[in-house]
C-alpha positions in Angstrom: 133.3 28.8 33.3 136.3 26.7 33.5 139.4 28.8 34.0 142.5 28.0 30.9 145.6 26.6 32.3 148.2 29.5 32.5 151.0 29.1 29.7 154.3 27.6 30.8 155.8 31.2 30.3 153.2 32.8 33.3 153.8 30.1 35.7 157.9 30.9 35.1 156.9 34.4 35.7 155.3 33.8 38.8 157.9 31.6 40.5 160.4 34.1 38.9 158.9 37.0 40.9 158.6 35.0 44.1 161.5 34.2 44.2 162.8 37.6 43.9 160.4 38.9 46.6 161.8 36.2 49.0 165.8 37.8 47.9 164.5 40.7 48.7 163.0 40.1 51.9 165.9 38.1 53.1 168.3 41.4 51.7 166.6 43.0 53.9 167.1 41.5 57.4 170.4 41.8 57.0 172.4 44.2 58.8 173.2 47.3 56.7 174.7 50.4 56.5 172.5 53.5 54.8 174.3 56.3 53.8 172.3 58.5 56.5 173.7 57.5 59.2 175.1 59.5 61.5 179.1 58.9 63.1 177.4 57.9 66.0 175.3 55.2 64.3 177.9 54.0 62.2 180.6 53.9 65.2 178.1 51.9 66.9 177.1 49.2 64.3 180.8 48.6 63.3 182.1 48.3 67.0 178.8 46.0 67.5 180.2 43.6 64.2 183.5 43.7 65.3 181.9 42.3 69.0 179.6 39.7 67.7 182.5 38.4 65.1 185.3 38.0 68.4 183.2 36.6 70.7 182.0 34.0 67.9 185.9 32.7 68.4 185.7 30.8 72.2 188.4 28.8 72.2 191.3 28.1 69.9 195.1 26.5 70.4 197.9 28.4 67.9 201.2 29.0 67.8 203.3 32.5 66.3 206.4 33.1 65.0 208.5 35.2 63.5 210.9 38.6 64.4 211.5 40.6 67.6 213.5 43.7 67.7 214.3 47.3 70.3 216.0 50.2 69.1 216.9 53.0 71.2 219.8 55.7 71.5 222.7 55.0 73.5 222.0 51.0 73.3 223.0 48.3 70.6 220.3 47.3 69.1 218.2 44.1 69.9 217.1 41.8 67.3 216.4 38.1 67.0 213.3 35.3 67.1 210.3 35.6 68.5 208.3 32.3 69.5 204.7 33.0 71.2 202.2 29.8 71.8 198.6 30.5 72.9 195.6 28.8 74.4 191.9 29.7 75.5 188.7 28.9 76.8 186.6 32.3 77.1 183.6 30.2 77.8 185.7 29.4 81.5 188.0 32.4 81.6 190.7 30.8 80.9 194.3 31.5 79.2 197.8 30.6 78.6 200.4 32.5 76.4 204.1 31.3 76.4 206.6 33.7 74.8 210.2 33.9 73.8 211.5 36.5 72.4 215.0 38.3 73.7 214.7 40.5 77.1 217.1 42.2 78.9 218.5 39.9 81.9 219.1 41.3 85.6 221.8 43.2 85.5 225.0 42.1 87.2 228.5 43.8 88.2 229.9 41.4 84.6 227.1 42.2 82.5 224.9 45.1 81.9 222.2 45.6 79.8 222.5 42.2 78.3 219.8 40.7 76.6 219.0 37.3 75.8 215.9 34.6 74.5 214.1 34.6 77.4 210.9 32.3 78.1 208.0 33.9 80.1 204.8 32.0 80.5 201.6 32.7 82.0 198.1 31.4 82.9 195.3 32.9 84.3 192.2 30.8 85.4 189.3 31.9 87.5 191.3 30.3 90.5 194.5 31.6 90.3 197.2 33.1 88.3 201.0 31.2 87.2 203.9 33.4 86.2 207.1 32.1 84.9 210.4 34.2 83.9 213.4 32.7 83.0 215.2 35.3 84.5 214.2 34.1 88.0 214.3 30.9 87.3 211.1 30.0 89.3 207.4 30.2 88.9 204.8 31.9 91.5 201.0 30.9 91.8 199.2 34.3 92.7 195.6 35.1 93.1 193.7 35.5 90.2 193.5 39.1 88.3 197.5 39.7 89.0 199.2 41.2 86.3 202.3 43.6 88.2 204.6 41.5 90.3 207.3 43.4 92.2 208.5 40.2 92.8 209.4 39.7 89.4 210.1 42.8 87.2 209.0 42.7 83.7 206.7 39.8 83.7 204.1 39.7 81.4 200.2 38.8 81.7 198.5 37.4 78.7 197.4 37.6 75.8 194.1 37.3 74.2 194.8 36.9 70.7 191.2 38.3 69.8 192.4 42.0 70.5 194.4 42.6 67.8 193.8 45.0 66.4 191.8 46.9 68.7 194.1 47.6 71.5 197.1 49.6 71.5 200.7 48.0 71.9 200.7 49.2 76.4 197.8 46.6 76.5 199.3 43.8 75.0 200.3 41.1 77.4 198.4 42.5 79.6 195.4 40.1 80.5 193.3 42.4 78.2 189.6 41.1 77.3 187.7 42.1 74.2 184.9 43.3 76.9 188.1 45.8 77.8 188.9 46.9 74.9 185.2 47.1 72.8 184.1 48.7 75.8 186.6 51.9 75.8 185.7 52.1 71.5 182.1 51.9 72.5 182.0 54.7 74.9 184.4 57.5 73.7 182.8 59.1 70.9 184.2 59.0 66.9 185.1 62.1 65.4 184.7 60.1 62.0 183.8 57.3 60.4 184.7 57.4 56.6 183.5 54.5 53.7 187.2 53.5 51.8 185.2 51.5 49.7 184.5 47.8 49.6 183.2 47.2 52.9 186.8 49.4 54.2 185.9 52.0 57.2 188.2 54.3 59.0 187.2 55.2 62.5 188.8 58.0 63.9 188.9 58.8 67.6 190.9 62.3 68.6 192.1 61.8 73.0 193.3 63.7 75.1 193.6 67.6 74.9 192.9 67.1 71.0 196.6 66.5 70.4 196.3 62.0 69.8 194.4 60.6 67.0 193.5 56.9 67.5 192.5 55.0 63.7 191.0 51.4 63.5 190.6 50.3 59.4 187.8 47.8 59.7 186.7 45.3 57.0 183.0 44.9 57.1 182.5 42.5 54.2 185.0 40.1 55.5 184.2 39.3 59.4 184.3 42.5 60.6 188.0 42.2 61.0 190.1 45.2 62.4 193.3 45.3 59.9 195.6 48.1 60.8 195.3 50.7 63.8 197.6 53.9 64.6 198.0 56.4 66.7 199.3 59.8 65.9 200.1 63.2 67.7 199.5 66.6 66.4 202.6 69.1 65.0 203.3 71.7 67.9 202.5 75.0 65.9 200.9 74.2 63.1 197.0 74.2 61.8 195.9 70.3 61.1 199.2 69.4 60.6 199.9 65.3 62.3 203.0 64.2 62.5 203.8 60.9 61.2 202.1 57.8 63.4 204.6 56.7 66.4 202.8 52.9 66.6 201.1 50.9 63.6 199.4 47.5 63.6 198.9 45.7 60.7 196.3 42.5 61.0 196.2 39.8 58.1 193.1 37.5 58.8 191.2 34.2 57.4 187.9 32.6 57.7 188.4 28.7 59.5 185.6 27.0 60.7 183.6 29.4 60.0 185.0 32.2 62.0 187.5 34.7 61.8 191.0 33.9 62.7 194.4 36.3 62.7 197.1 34.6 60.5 199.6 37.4 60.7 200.7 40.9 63.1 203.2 43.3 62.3 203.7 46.1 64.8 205.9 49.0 64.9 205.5 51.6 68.4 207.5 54.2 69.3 208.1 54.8 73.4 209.0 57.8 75.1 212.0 56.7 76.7 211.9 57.6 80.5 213.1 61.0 82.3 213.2 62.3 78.9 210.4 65.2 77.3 207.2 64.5 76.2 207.0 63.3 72.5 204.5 66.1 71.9 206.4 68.8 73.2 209.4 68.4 71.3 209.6 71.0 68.3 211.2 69.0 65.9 208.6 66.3 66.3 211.5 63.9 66.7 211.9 62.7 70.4 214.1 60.0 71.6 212.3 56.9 71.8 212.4 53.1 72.2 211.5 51.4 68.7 209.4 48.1 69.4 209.1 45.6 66.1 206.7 42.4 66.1 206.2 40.6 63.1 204.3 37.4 63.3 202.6 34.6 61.3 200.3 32.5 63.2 199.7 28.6 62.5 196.1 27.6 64.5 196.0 24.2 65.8 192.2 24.4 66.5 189.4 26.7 66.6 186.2 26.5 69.1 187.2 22.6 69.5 187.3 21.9 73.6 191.0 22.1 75.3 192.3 19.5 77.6 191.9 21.0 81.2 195.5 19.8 82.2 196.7 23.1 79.8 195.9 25.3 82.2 197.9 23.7 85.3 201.3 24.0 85.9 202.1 20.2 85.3 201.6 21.4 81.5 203.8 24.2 81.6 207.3 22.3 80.9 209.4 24.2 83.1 212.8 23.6 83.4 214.2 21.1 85.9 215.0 22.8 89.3 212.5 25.2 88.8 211.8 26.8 92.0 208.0 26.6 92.8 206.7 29.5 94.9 202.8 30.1 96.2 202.2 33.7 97.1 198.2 33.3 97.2 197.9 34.4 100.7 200.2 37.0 101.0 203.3 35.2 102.3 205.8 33.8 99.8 205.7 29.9 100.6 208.1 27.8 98.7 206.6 24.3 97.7 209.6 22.9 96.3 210.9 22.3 92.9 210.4 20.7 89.4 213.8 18.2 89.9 213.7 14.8 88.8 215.1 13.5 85.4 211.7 12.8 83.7 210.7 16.3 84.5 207.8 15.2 86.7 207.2 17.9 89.6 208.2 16.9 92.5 206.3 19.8 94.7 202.8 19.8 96.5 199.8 20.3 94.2 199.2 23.5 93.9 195.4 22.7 91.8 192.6 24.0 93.1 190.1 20.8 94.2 186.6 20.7 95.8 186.6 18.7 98.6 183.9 16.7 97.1 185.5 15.6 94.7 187.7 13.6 96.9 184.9 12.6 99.1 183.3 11.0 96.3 186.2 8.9 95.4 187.0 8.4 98.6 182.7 7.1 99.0 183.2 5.4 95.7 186.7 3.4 97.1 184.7 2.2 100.0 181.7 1.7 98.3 183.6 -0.9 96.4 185.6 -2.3 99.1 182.2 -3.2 100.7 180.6 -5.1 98.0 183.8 -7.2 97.7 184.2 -7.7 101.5 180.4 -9.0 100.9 180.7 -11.6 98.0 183.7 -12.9 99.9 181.4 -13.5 103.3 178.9 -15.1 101.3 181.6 -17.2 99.4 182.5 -18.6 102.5 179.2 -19.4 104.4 178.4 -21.2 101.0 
């Protein structure tokens, strides 16, 4: 028997329900969170996010700005502009962060404790690492991985701008990697990891003798983004009682390009100032600290496009003229010379890295030419 066509309003049924299996399907590939989850499986899927969704970022260009300021008893207090430029290649571990923002100068037998806008700038490559202060008026080429100098007090690594928000304000400007820092979340244990609603969770680690409580606020619905972290110590004497948090970050973010970009930082940390108690042994709660104030707004100038090489070498830097040049790769403290003509141009060695090679092959290539034109003109002339 011949089979009847099916009615227009079966055949819609059909493709109706297909295509609600295939929703379905694809629903369920994604990554989820089910309300059985343990602390530990949750800590570990939202730390895993918050990985994947960085490391998507390779390379950008931006520039910051906005408001510095240090408060601290006995001492005026410090405010004014803060300036920061950033670039970065993660794909060949490279970076560059220039900062101003007011720092206390050397002091002198005419002025003490003065602060001023001071430039630092820094670069780190896989070959080497520059440092400029202001304050020294000179730049020094170290080996790669140097942070400390004791050459130069106070100078600052870098900063990779994909960190915020998960790293705590003693690692900032400190050449700290997003390998650093997800690897310390991934292996100390969360005491809780709490659903605020809308994609919102709180993960709370407790440190050392059970008297610090570290918080990350994480926005799973919107790129995994970190958007405020604290830190908190526990009232001496009392029975769950936490005092107040001593260092907030607050992280404003946007999708560009498709990836997840910071567009804004506000920081507030409190520091134990030196020689002075522990902020956690104080009774009152209220120790005498330094009060540190960021508040940024970031303005990208590209995301995961490639970066002129040239950024990363000191040529780029636009040092001041007379800018003492200084190489302290091998141990000894050679001076190269100085950045001192009018167009700014250095006029010390190259301090670049270069393979050989490379100049044996121009060098090859030079000769290579000179040859074929020596020829033509032989043959010129027999002819």
């Amino acid at each position: 028997m011949r089979k009847q066509p099916r009615s227009i309003a079966a055949q819609f049924r059909c493709i109706r329900n297909a295509i609600f299996c295939l929703f379905v399907a694809g629903v369920l590939q994604l990554p989820t969170i089910s309300l059985g989850e343990t602390t530990a499986e949750l800590q570990q899927f939202i730390i895993a996010g918050m990985r994947t969704e960085r490391q998507q970022l390779k390379s950008g260009a931006y520039t910051a700005n906005g408001k510095f300021s240090v408060k601290e008893p006995g001492s005026p207090a410090v405010s004014g502009e803060m300036s920061l430029k950033g670039f970065f290649d993660a794909t060949q571990d490279k970076f560059r962060s220039d900062s101003k923002r007011p720092a206390r100068t050397m002091p002198s037998a005419d002025a003490k404790d003065k602060w001023n806008a001071t430039s630092r700038k820094v670069v780190s490559t896989p070959d080497m690492s520059l440092f400029y202060n202001e304050n020294f008026d000179r730049l020094e080429v170290h080996q790669p991985g140097v942070l400390e100098l004791s050459s130069m007090p106070n100078t600052e690594g870098y900063l990779d701008v994909r960190v915020l928000g998960i790293t705590s304000f003693s690692h900032l400007f400190k050449n700290r990697t997003i390998h650093d820092s997800f690897s310390e979340l991934e292996k100390a244990p969360a005491s809780e990891c709490i659903d605020e609603g809308e994609g919102i969770y709180r993960i709370v680690w407790i440190t050392g003798p059970e008297d610090r409580r570290f918080t990350i606020w994480v926005d799973t619905q919107n790129g995994f983004t970190p958007i405020r972290l604290q830190w908190q110590f526990y009232k001496i004497g009392s029975s769950g009682e936490w005092l107040d948090p001593f260092e907030v970050h607050e992280i404003g973010w946007r999708q560009s390009s498709s990836e997840w970009v910071p567009t804004s930082y506000r920081m507030n940390t409190q520091i134990a100032l030196p020689s002075r108690s522990k902020p956690d042994k104080l009774e009152n709660g209220t120790p005498a600290t330094r009060e540190i104030h960021y508040d940024l707004s970031f303005n990208w100038k590209s995301i995961n496009e490639p970066l002129d090489d040239t950024l990363f070498e000191y040529e780029s830097m636009e040092l001041p003229v007379g800018t003492s040049l200084v190489d302290a790769r091998s141990g000894d403290r050679e001076r190269l010379g100085t950045t001192g003509v009018a167009s700014g141009q250095p006029t010390a060695p190259e301090v670049r890295t270069r393979s050989p090679w490379v100049w044996l092959l121009v060098i090859g290539n030079v000769l290579f030419v000179i040859a074929v034109i020596a020829y033509f003109v032989a043959r010129s002339r027999r002819a």
